[in-house]
N, C-alpha and C positions, 0 to 999 in steps of 0.2 A: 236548207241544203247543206250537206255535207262539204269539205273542202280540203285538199289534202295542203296538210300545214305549208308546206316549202313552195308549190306553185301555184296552189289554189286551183286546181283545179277539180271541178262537182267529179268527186267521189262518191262509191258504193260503202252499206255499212261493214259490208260481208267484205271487202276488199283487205289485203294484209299489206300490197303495195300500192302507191299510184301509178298508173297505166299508163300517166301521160310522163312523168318524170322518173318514175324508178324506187319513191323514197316510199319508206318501212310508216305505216300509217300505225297508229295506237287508237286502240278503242277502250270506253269506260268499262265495256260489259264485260265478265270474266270469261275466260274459257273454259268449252263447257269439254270431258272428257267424253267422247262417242267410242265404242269398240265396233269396228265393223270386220266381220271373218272371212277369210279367200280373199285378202289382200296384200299387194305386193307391201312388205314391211322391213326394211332396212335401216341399220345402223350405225351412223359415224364416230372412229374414237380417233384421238390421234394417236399416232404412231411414228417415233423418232427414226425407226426405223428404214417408215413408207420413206421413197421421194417426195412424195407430197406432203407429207406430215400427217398422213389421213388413212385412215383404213376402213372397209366397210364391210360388216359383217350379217349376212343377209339371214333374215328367219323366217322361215315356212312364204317364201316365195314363189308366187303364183306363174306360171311358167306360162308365156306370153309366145307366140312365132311372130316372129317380125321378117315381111318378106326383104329376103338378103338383095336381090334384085331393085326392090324399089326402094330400099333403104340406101343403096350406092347411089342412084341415083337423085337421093336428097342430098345427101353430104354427108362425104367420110368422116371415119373417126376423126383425122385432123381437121378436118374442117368445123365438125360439131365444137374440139376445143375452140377453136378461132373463133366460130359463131358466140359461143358462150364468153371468152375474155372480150369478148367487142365490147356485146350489154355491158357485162360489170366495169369495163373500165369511159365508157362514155355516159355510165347510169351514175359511176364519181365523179366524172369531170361535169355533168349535167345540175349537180345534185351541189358541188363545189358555186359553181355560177349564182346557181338562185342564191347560195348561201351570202355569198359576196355584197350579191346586188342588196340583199335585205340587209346585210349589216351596213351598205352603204347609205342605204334611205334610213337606218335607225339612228346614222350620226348624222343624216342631214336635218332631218328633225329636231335630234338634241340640240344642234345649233342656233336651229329657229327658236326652240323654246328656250336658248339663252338668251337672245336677243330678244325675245318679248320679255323677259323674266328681269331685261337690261342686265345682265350679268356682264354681259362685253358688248361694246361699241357695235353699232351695225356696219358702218363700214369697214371693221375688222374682221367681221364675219363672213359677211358678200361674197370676197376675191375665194375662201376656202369654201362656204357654199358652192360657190362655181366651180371649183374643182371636183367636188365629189359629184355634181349630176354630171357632166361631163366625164364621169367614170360611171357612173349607171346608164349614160346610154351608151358608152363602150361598152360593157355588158350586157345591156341591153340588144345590142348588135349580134355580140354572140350567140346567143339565144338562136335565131335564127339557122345555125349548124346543126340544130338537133328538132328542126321540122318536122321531119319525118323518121324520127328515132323511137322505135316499139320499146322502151323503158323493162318491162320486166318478158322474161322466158314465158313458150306457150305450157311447159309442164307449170311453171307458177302460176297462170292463170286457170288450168284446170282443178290443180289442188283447192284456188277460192274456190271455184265453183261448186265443185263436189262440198266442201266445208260449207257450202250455203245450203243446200241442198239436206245435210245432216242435220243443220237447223231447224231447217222448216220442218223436217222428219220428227224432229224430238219438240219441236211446239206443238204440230200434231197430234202426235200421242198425247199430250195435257188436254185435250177437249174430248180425247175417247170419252162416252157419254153424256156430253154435252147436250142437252135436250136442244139448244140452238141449231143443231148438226145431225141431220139421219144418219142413218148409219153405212147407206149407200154411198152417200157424199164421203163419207168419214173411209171406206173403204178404197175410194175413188180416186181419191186423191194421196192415199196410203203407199198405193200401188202404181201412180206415176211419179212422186218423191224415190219410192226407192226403185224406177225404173232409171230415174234419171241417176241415181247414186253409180246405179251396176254398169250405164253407159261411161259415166265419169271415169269410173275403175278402169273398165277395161282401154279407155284411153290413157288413164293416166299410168297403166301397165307399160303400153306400148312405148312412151315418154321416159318410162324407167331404165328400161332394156337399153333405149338409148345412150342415158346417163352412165350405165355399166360400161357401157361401149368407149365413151369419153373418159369414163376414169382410167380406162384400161390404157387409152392410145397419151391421156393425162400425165401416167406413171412414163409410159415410153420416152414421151417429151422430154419429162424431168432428169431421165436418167441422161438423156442426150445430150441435155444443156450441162450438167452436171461436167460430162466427159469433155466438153469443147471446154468449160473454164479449165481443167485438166490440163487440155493439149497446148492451151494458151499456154496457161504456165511453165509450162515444160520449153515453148518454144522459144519464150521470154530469156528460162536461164541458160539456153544453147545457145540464143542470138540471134537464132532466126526471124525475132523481131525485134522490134526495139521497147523497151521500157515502154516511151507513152505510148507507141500501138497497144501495146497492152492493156494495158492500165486502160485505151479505149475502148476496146473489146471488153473486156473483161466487167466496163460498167455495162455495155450494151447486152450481153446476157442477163447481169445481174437483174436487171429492169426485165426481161421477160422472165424470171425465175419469179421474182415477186408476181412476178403479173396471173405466171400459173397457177402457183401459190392463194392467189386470191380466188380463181376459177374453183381451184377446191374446196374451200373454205365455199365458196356458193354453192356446191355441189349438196356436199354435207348439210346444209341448211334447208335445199331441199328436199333433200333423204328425212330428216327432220320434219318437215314441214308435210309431206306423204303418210305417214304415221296412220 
């Protein structure tokens, strides 16, 4: 069984993240290049210029209608960004945790294996043994705040899917004439691979349109956060506030600026990852 390194939890082989934690899984197999045509294909550079640091420049884009109706009624452009910094910044603080807890069981063990190894006294060990489990089930604790926390976006999980699906597509074609294989089966199964590709597509279209949609209200954000550290400052040297009001404000932007900043940077990864 598969197991994805940080939480252990059985993972897929086709998977790029874990689904239960969020983290970037690495596989031995190399990637393999598929071209498929009539697909949405976009590209992220940065740009010092964007608010976001990011610009996207789209080629021969498959023109998708998304009803505007039921799209308001999922969630607005601000909301899809909110939606989207939620994941990325509870999929680091999730991803932070395990990290902690593993490096705290890897010094609880070093310990033990100095005390078998008698490097240091056992009962100089014990009292600091005791502290560190005593710190892994305080994180351990935490753990429990992200229950019910869906770890990666559903455009990321569509993109594995279709990328499995291309797989199976291009193992297939290696058995065209495979005496093991009629040629019924072989066409059979040809043409529910790429039924399933073309369903993939067209959802993972509609997931895009999205993403343009959040980069657009993304840029709006940044421009706005941009103008209030402005207005801070400006109010800071008139007096209208004082120094450390400022100086509060001024971190409490700072921290959603990064925080957008990172939504973009996922954004781009996905545009990437869509390919």
């Amino acid at each position: 069984m598969v197991e994805c390194h940080y939480c252990r939890n059985p993972v897929q082989s086709h998977w790029n993240f874990c689904r239960k934690c969020g983290a970037r899984l690495f596989h031995k197999e190399e990637a393999e290049e598929l071209i498929v045509k009539d697909e949405v294909i976009e590209v992220a550079k940065e740009d010092p210029s964007s608010p976001t640091g990011m610009i996207y420049e789209p080629l021969e884009v498959e023109e998708v209608e998304v009803d505007e109706e039921e799209e308001k009624k999922e969630h607005t452009d601000e909301e899809l960004v909110e939606r989207i910094a939620d994941v990325i910044v509870k999929r680091e603080d999730f991803n932070a945790l395990l990290k902690k807890k593993a490096d705290l069981d890897d010094e609880i063990n070093k310990m033990l294996d100095r005390v078998k190894n008698k490097l240091i006294p056992r009962n100089e060990a014990l009292p600091k043994i005791k502290e560190l489990k005593e710190e892994v089930d305080a994180v351990t604790a935490r753990e429990t705040d992200f229950e019910n926390f869906s770890a990666i976006l559903p455009i990321e999980e569509i993109i594995e899917d279709r990328a499995n699906e291309r797989k199976k597509l291009k193992k297939l074609s290696a058995l065209k004439g495979d005496k093991a294989v009629s040629r019924a089966t072989f066409d059979e199964m040809e043409t529910k691979y790429k039924k399933n590709i073309e369903n993939l597509t067209i959802k993972l279209n509609v997931e895009l349109a999205k993403m343009r949609k959040t980069f657009d209200a993304l840029e709006r954000k940044m421009k706005s956060l941009q103008r209030d550290l402005e207005v801070l400052y400006v109010n800071s040297q008139t007096g209208e506030i004082s120094e450390k009001a400022y100086e509060k404000h001024k971190q409490e932007k700072s921290v959603e600026i990064d925080k957008m900043k990172k939504v973009s940077k996922t954004v781009a990864d996905i545009l990437a990852e869509a390919r």
